[in-house]
C-alpha positions in Angstrom: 53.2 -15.2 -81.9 51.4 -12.2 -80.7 52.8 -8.7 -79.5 51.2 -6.0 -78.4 53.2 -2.8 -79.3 53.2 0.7 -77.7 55.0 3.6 -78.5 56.8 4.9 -75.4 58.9 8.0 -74.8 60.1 5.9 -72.0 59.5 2.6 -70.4 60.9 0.3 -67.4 60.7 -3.1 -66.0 61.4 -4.3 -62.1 61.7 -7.4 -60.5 61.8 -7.6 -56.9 61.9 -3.7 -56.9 64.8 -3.6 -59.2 64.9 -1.9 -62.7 65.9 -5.0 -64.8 65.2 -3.2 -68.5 64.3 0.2 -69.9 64.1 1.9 -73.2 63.8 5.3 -74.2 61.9 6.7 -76.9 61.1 3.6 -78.9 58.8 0.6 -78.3 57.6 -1.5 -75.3 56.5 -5.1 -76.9 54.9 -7.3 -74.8 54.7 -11.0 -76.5 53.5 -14.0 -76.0 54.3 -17.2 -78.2 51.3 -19.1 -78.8 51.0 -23.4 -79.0 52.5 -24.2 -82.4 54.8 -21.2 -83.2 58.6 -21.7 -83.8 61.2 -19.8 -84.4 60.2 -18.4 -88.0 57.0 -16.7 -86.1 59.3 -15.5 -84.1 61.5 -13.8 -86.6 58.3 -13.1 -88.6 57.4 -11.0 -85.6 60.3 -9.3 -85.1 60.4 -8.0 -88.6 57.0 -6.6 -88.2 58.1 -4.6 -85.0 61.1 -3.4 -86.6 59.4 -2.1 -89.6 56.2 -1.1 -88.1 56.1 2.6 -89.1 53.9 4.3 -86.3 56.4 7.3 -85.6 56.4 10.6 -86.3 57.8 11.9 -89.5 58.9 16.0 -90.4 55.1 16.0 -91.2 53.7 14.9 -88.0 52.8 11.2 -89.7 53.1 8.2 -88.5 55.6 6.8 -91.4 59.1 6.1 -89.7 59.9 2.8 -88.5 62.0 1.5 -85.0 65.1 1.4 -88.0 63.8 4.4 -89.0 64.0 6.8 -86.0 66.9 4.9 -84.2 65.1 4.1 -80.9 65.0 1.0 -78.3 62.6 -1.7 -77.4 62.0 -3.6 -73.8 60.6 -6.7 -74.8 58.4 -8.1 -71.7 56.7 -11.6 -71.8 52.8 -11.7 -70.9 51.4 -15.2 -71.9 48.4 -13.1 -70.9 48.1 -12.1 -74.5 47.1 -15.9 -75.0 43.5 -14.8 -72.8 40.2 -16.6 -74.9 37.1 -14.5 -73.3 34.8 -16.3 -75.7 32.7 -17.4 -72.6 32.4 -17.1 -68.7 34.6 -14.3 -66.8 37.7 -16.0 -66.5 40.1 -15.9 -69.1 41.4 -19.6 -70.1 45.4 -19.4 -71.8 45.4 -23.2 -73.1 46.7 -21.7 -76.5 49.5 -20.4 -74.9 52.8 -21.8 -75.5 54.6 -24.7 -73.0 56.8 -22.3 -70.5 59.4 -24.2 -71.9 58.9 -23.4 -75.6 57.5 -19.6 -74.6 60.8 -19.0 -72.6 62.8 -20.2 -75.9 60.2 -18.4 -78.6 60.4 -15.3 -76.1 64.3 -15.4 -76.2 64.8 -16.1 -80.3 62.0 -13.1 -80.5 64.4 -10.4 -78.4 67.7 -12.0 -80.4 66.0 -11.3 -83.6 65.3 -8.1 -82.6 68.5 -7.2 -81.6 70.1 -8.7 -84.9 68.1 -6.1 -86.5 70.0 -3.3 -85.0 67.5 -2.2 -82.5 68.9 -1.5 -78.8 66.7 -4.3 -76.7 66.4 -5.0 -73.1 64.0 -7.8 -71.6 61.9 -8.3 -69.0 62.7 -11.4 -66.7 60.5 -14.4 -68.3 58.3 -16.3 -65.9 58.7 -13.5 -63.0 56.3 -10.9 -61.2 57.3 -8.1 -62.6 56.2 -4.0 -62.4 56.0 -2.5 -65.9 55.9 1.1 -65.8 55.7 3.4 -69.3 54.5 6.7 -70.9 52.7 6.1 -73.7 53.4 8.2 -76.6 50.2 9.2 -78.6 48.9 6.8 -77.3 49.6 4.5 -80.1 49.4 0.5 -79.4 49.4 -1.5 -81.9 47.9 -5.6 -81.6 50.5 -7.9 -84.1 49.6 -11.4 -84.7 51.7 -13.7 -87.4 49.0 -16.4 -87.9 45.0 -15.7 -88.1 43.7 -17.5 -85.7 40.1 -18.7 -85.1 
């Protein structure tokens, strides 16, 4: 699976111009599950995110985790993240997951978050949605559980 994780001091979701998720100072993941992955990836993945130690400390270092610092995460889906560039100018996203499997990957991913203790909202999977955040730092981080050629 792959994730793409920014560190917000706020972020929202809307569907249909309705706010569907939001988070506060924590982590917008975007995440796409990728032909092949199951539900250890996705675990694997969310285990990374939880852990992933890119706030702030009393220093001014990045060494507290999500656990750490006690914030939230809205977890959008973007198969996007699935995007070989390799050749021509349009993206292909064959190595994408089945919608079937990235709706269920998507879901276990946001579950096994949660079961961590971290405060998660979602994004609506499949839908046209309007992500809005502040990036704090900027800090985004790219998280991928298998190399991949």
């Amino acid at each position: 699976m792959r994730a793409l994780v920014q560190r917000v001091t706020e972020a929202s979701v809307e569907v249909e111009g309705a706010v569907i998720g939001r988070t506060g100072p924590g982590l917008l993941v975007l995440v796409c599950a990728m032909t092949g992955d199951d539900e250890a990836a996705a675990d694997k993945l969310a285990a990374r995110v939880a852990k992933l130690r890119i706030f702030r400390d009393d220093q001014d270092r990045m060494n507290r985790s999500l656990l750490d610092m006690g914030g939230g995460a809205l977890v959008v889906s973007q198969f996007t993240l699935a995007a070989d560039t390799r050749t021509g100018n349009r993206p292909g996203f064959s190595s994408a997951a089945a919608p079937e499997d990235g709706r269920r990957l998507y879901e276990h991913f946001a579950d096994s978050l949660a079961a961590q203790g971290i405060p998660v909202q979602t994004g609506s999977f499949g839908a046209d949605m309007k992500v809005r955040l502040t990036n704090d730092g900027p800090v985004t981080i790219w998280l991928d559980t298998a190399d991949r050629a």
